[in-house]
PDBQT receptor file of N, H, CA, C and O in Angstrom, charges set to zero:
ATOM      1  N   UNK A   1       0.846  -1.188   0.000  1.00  0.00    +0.000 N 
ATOM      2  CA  UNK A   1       0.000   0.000   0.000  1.00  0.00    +0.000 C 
ATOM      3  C   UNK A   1       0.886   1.245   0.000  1.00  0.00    +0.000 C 
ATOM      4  O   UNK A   1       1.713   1.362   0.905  1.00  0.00    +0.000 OA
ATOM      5  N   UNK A   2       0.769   2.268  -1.030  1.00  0.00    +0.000 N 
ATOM      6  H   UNK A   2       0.097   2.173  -1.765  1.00  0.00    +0.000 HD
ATOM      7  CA  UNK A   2       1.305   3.325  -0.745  1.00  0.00    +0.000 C 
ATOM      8  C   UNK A   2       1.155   4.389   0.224  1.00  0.00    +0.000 C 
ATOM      9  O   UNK A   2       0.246   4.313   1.050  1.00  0.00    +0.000 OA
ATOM     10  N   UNK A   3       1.880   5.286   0.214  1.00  0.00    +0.000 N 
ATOM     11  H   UNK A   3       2.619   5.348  -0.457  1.00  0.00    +0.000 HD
ATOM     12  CA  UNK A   3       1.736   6.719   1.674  1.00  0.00    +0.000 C 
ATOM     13  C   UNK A   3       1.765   5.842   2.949  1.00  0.00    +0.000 C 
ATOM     14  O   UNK A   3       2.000   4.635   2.979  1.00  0.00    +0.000 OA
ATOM     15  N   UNK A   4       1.498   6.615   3.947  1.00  0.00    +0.000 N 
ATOM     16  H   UNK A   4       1.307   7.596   3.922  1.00  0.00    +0.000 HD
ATOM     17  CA  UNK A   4       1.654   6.344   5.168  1.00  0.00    +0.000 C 
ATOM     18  C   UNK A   4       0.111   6.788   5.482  1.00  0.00    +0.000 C 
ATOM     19  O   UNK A   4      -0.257   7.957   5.368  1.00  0.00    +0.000 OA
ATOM     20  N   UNK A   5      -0.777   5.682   5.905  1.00  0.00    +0.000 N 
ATOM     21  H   UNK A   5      -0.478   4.733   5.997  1.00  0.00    +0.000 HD
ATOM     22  CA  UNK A   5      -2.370   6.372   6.516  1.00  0.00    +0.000 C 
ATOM     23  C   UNK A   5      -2.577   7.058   7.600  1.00  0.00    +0.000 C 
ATOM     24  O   UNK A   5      -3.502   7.866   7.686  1.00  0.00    +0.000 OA
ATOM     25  N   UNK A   6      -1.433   6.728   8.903  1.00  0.00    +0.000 N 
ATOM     26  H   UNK A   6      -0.682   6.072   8.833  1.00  0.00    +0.000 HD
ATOM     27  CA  UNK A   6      -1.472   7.487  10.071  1.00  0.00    +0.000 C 
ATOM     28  C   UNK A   6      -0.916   8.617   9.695  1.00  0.00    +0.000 C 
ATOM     29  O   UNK A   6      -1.381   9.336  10.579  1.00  0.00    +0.000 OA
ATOM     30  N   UNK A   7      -0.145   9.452   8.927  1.00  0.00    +0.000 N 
ATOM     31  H   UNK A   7       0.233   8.868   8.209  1.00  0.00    +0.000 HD
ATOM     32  CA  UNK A   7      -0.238  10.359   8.689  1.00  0.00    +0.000 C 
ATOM     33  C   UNK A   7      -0.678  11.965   8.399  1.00  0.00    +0.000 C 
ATOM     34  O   UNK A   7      -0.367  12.163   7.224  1.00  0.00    +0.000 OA
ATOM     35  N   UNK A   8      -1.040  12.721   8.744  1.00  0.00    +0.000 N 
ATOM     36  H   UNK A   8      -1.293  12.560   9.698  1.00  0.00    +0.000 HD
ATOM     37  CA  UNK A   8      -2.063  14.264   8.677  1.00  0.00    +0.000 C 
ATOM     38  C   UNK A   8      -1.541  14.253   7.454  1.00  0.00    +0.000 C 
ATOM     39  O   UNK A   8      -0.503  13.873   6.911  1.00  0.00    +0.000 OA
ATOM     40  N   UNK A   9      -3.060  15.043   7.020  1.00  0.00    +0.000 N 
ATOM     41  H   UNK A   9      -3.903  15.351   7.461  1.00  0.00    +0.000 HD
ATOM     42  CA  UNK A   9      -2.125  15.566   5.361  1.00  0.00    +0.000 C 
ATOM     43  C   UNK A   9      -3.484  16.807   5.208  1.00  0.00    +0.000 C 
ATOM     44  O   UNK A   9      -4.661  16.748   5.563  1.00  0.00    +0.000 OA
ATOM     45  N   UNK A  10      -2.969  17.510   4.762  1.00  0.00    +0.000 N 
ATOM     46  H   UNK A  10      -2.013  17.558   4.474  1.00  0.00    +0.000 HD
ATOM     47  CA  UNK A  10      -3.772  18.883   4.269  1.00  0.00    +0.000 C 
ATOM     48  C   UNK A  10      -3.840  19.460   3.088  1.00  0.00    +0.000 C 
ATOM     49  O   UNK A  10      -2.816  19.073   2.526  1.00  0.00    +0.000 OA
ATOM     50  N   UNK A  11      -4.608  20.381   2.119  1.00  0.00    +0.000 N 
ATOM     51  H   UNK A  11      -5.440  20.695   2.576  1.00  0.00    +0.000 HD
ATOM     52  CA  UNK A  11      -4.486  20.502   0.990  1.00  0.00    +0.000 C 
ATOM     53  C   UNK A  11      -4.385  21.696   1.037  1.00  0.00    +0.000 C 
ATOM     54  O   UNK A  11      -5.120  22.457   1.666  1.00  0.00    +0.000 OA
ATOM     55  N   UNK A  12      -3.045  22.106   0.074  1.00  0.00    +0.000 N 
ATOM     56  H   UNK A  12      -2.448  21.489  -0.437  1.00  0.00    +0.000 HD
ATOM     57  CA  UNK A  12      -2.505  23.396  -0.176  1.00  0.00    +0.000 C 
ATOM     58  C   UNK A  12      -3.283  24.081  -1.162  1.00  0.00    +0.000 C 
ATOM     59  O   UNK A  12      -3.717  23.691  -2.246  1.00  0.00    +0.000 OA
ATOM     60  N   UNK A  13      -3.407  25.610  -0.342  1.00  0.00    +0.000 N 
ATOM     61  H   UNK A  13      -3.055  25.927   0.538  1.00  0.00    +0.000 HD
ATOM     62  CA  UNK A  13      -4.834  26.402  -0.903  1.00  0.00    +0.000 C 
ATOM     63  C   UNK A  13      -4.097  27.147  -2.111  1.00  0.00    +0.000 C 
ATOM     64  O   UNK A  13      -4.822  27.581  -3.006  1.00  0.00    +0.000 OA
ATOM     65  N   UNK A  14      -3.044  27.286  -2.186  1.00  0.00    +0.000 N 
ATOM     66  H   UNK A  14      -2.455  26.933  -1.459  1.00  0.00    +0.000 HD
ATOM     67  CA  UNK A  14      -2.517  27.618  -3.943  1.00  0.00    +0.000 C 
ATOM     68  C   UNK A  14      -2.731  26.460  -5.058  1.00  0.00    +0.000 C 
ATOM     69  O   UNK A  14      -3.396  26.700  -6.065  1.00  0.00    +0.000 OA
ATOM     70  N   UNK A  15      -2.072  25.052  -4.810  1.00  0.00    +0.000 N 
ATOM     71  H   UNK A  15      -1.531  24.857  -3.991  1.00  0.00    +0.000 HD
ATOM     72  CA  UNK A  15      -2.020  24.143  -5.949  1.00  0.00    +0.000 C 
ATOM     73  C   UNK A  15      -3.489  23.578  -5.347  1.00  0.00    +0.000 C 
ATOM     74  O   UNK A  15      -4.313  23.184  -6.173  1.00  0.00    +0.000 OA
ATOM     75  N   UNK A  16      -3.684  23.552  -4.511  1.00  0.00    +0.000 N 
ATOM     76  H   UNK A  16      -3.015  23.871  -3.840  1.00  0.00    +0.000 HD
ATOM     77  CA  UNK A  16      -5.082  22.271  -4.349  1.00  0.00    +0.000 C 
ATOM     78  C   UNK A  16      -4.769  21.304  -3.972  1.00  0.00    +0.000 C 
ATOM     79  O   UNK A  16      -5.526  20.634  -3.270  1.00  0.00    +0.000 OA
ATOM     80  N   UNK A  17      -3.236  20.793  -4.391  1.00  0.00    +0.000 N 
ATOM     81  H   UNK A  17      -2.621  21.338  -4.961  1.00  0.00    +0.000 HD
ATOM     82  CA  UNK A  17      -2.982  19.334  -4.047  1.00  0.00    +0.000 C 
ATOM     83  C   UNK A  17      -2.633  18.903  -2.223  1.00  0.00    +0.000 C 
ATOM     84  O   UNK A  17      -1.956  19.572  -1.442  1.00  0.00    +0.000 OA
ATOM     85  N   UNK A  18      -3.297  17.687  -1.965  1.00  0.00    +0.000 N 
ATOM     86  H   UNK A  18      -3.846  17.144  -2.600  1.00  0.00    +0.000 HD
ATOM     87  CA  UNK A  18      -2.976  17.097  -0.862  1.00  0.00    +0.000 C 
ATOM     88  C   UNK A  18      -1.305  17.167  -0.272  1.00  0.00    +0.000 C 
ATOM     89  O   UNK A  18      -0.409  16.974  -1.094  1.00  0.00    +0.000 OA
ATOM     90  N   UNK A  19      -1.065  17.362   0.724  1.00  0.00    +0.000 N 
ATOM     91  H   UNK A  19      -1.793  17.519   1.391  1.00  0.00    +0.000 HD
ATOM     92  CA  UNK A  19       0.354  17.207   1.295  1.00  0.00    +0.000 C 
ATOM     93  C   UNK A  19       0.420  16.400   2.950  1.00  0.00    +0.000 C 
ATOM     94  O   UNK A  19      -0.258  16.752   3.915  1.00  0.00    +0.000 OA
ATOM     95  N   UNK A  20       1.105  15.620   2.935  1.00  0.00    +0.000 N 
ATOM     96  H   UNK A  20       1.656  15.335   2.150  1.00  0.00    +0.000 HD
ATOM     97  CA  UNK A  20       1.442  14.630   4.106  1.00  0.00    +0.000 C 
ATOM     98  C   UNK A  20       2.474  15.496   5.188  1.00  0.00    +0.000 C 
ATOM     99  O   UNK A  20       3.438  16.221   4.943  1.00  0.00    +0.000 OA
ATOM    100  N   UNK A  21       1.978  15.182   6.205  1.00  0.00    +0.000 N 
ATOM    101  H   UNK A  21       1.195  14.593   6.404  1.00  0.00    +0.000 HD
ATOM    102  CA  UNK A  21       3.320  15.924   7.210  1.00  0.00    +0.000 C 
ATOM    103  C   UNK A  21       4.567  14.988   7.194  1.00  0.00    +0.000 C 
ATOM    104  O   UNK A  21       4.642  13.839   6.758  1.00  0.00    +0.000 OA
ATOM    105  N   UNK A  22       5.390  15.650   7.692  1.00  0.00    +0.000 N 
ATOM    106  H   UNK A  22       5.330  16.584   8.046  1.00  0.00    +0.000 HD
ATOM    107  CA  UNK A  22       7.171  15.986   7.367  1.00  0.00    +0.000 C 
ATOM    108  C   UNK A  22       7.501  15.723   9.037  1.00  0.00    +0.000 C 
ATOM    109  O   UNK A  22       6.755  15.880  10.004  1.00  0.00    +0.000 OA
ATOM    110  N   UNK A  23       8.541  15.383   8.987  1.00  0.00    +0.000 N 
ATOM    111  H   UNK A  23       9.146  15.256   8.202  1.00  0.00    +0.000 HD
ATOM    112  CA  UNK A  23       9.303  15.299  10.196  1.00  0.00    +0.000 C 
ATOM    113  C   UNK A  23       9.641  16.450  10.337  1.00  0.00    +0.000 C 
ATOM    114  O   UNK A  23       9.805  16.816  11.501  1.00  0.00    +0.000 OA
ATOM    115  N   UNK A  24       9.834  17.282   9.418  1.00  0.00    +0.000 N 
ATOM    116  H   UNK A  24       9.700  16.984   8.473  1.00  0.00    +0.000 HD
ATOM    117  CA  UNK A  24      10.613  18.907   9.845  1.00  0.00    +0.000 C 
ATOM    118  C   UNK A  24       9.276  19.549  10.136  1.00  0.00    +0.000 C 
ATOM    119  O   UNK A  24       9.401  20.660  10.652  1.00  0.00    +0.000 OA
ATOM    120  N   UNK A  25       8.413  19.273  10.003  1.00  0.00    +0.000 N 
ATOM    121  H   UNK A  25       8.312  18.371   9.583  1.00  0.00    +0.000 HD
ATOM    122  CA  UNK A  25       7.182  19.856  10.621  1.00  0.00    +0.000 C 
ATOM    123  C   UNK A  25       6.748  19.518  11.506  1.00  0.00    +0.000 C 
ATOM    124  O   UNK A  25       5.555  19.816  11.558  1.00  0.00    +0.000 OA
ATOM    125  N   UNK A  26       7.266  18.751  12.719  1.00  0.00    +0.000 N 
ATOM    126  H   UNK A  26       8.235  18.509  12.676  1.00  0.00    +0.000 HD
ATOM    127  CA  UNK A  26       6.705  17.997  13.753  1.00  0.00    +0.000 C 
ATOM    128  C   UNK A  26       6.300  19.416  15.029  1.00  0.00    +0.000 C 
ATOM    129  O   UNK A  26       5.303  19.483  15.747  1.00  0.00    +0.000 OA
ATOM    130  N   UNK A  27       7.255  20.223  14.959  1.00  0.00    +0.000 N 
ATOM    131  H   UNK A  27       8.065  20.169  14.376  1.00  0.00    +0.000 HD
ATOM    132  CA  UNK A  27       6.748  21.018  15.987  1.00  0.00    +0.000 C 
ATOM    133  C   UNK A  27       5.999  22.271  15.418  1.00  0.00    +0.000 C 
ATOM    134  O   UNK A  27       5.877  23.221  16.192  1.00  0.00    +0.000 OA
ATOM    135  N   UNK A  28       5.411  22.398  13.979  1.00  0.00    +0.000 N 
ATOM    136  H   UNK A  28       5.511  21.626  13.351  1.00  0.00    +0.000 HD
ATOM    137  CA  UNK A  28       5.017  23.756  13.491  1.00  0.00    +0.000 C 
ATOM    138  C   UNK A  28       3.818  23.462  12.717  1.00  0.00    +0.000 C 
ATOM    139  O   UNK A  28       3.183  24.339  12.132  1.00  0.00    +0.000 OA
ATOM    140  N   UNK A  29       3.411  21.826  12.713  1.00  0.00    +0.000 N 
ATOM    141  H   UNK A  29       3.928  21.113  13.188  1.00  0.00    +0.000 HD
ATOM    142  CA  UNK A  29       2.389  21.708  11.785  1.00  0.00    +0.000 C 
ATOM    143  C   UNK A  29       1.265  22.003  11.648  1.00  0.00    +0.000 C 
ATOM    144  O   UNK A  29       0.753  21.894  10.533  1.00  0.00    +0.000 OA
ATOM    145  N   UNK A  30       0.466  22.510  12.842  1.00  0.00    +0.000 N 
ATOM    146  H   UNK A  30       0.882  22.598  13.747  1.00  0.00    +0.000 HD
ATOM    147  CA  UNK A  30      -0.529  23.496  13.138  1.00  0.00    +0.000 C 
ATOM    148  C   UNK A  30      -0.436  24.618  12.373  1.00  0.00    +0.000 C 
ATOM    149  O   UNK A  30      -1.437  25.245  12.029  1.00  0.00    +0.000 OA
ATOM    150  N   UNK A  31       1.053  25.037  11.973  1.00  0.00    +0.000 N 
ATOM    151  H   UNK A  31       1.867  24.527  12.252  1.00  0.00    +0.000 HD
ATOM    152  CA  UNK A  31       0.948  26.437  10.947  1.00  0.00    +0.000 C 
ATOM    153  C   UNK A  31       1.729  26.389  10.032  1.00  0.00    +0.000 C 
ATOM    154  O   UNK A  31       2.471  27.207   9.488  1.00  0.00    +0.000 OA
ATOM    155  N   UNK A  32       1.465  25.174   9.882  1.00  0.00    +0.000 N 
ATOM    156  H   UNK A  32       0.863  24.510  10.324  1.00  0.00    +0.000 HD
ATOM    157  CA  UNK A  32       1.780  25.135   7.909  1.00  0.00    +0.000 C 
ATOM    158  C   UNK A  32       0.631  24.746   7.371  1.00  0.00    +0.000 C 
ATOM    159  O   UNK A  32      -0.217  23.987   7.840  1.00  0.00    +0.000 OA
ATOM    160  N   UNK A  33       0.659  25.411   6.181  1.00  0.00    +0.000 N 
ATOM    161  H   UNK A  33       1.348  26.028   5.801  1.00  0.00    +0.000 HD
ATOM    162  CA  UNK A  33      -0.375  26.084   5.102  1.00  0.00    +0.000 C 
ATOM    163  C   UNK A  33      -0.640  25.780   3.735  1.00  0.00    +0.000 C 
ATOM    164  O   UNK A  33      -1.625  25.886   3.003  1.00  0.00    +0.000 OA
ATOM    165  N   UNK A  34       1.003  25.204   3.554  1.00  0.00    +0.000 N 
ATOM    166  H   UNK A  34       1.803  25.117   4.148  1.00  0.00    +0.000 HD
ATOM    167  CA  UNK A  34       1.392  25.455   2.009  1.00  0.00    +0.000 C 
ATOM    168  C   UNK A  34       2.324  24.372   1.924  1.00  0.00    +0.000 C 
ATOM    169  O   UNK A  34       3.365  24.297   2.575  1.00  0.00    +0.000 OA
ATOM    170  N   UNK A  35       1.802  23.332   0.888  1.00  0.00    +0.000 N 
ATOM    171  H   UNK A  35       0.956  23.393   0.358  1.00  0.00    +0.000 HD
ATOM    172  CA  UNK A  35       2.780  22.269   0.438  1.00  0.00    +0.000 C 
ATOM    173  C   UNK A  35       4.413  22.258   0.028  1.00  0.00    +0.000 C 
ATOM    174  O   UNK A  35       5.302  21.448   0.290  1.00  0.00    +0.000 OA
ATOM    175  N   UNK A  36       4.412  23.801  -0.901  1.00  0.00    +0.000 N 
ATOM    176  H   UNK A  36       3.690  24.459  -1.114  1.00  0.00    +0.000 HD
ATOM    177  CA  UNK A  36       6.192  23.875  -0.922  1.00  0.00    +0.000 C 
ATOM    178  C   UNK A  36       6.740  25.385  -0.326  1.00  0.00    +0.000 C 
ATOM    179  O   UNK A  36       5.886  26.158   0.107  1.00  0.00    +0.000 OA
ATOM    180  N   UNK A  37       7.724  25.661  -0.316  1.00  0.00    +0.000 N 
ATOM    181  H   UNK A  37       8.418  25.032  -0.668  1.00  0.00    +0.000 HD
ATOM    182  CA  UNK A  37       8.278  27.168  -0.383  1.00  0.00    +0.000 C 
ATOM    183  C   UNK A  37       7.708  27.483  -1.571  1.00  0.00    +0.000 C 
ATOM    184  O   UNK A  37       7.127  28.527  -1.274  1.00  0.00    +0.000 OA
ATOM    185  N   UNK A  38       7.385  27.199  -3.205  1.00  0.00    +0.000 N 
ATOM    186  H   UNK A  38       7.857  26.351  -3.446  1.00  0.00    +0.000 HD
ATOM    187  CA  UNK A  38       7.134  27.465  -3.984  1.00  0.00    +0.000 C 
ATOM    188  C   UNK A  38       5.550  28.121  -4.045  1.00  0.00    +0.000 C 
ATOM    189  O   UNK A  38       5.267  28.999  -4.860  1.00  0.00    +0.000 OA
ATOM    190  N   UNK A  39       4.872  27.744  -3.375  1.00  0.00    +0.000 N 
ATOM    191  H   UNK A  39       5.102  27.030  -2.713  1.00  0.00    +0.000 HD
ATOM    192  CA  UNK A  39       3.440  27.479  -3.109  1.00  0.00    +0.000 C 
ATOM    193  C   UNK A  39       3.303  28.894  -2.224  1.00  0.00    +0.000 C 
ATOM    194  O   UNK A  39       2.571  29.872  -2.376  1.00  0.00    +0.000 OA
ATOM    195  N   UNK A  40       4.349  28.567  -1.214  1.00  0.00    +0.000 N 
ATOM    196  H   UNK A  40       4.943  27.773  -1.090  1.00  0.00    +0.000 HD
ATOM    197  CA  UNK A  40       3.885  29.801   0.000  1.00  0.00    +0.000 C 
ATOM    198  C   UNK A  40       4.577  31.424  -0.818  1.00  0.00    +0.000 C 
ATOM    199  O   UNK A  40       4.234  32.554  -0.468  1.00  0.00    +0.000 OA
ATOM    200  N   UNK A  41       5.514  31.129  -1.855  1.00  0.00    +0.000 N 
ATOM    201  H   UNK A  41       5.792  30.212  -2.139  1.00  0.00    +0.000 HD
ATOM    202  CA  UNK A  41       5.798  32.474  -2.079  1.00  0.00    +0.000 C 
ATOM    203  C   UNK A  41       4.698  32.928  -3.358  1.00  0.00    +0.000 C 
ATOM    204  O   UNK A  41       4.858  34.064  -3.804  1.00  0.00    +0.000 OA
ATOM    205  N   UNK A  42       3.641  32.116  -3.932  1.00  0.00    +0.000 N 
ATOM    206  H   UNK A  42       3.511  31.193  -3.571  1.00  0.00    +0.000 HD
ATOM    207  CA  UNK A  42       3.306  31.884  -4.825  1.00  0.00    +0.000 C 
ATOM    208  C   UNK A  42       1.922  32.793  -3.995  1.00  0.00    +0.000 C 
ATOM    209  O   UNK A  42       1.144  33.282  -4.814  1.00  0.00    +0.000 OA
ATOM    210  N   UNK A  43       1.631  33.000  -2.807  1.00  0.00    +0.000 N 
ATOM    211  H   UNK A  43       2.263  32.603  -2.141  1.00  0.00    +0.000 HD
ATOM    212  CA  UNK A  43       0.105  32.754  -2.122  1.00  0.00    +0.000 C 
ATOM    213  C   UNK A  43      -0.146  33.851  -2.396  1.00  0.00    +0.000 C 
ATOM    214  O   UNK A  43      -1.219  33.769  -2.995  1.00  0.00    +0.000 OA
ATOM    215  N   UNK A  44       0.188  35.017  -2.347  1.00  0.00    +0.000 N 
ATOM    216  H   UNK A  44       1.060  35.083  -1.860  1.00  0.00    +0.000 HD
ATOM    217  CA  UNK A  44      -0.225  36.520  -2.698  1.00  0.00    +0.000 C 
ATOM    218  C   UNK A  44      -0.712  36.736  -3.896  1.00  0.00    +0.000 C 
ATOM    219  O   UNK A  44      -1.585  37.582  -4.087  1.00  0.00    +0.000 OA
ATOM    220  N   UNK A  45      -0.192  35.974  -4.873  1.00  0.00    +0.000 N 
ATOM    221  H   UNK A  45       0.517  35.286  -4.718  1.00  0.00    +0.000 HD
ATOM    222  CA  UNK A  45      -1.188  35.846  -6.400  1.00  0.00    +0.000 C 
ATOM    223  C   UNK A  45      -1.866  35.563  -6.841  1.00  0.00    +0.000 C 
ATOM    224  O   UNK A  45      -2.439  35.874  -7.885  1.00  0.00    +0.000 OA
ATOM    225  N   UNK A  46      -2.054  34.282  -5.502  1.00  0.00    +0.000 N 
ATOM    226  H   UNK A  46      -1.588  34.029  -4.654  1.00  0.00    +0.000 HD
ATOM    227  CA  UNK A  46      -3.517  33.620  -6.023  1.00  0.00    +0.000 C 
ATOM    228  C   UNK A  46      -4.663  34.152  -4.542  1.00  0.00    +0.000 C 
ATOM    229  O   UNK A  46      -5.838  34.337  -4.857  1.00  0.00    +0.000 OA
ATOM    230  N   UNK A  47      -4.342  34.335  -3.263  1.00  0.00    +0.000 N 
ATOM    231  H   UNK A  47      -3.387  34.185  -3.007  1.00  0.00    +0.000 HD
ATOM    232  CA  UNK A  47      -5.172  34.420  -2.696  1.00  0.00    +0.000 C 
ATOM    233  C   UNK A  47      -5.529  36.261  -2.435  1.00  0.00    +0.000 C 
ATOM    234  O   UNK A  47      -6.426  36.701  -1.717  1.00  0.00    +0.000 OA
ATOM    235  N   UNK A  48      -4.566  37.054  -3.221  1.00  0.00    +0.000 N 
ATOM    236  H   UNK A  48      -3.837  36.696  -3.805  1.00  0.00    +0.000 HD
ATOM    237  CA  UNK A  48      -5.054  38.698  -3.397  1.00  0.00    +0.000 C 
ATOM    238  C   UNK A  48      -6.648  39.001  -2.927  1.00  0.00    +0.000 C 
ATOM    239  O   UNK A  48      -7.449  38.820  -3.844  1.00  0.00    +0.000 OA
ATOM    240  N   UNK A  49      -7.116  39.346  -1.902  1.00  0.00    +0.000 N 
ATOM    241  H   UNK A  49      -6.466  39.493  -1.157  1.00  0.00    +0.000 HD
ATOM    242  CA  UNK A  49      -8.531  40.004  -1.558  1.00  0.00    +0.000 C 
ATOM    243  C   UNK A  49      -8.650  41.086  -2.650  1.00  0.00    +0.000 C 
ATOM    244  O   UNK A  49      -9.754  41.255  -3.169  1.00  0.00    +0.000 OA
ATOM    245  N   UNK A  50      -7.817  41.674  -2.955  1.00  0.00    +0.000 N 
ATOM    246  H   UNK A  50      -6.921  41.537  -2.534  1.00  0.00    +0.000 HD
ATOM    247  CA  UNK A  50      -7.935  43.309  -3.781  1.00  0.00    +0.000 C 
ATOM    248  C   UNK A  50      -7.795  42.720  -5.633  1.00  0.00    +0.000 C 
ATOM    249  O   UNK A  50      -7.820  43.441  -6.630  1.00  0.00    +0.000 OA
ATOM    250  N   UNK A  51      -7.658  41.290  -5.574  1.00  0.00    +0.000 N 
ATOM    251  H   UNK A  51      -7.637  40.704  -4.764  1.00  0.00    +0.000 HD
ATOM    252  CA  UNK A  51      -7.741  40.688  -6.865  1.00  0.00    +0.000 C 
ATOM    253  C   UNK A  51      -8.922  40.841  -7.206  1.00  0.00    +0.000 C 
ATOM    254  O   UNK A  51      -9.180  41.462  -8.237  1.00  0.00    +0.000 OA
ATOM    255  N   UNK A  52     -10.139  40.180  -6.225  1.00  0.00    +0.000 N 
ATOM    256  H   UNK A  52      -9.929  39.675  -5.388  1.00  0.00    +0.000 HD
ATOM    257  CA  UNK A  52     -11.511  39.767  -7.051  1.00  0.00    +0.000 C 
ATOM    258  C   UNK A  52     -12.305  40.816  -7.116  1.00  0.00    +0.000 C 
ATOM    259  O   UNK A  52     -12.419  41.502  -6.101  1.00  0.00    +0.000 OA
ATOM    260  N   UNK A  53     -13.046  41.186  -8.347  1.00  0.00    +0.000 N 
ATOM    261  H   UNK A  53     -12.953  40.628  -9.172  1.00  0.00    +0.000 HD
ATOM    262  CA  UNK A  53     -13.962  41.923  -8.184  1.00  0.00    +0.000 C 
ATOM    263  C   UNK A  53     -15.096  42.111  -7.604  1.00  0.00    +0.000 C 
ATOM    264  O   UNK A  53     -15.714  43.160  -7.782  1.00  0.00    +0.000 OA
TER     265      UNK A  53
């Protein structure tokens, strides 16, 4: 069986896609948000309030 099921996993509100927690996230995972660095520098473009009309 693939992934790990005991695992948390959350879906990153830029790509959409599902993400599994990380050992480097063991003490911060309550405030992570965003599947990559790519994603989190990415969030101001897609989640802009002053974007939608």
């Amino acid at each position: 069986m693939a992934g790990h099921p005991e695992r948390a996993t959350k879906v990153c509100p830029v790509c959409g896609r599902p993400f599994q927690w990380r050992k480097k996230w063991k003490d911060v995972w309550e405030e992570v948000r965003y599947c990559s660095e790519r994603c989190r520098r990415r969030r101001s473009s897609v989640t802009d309030p002053l974007g939608v009309e």
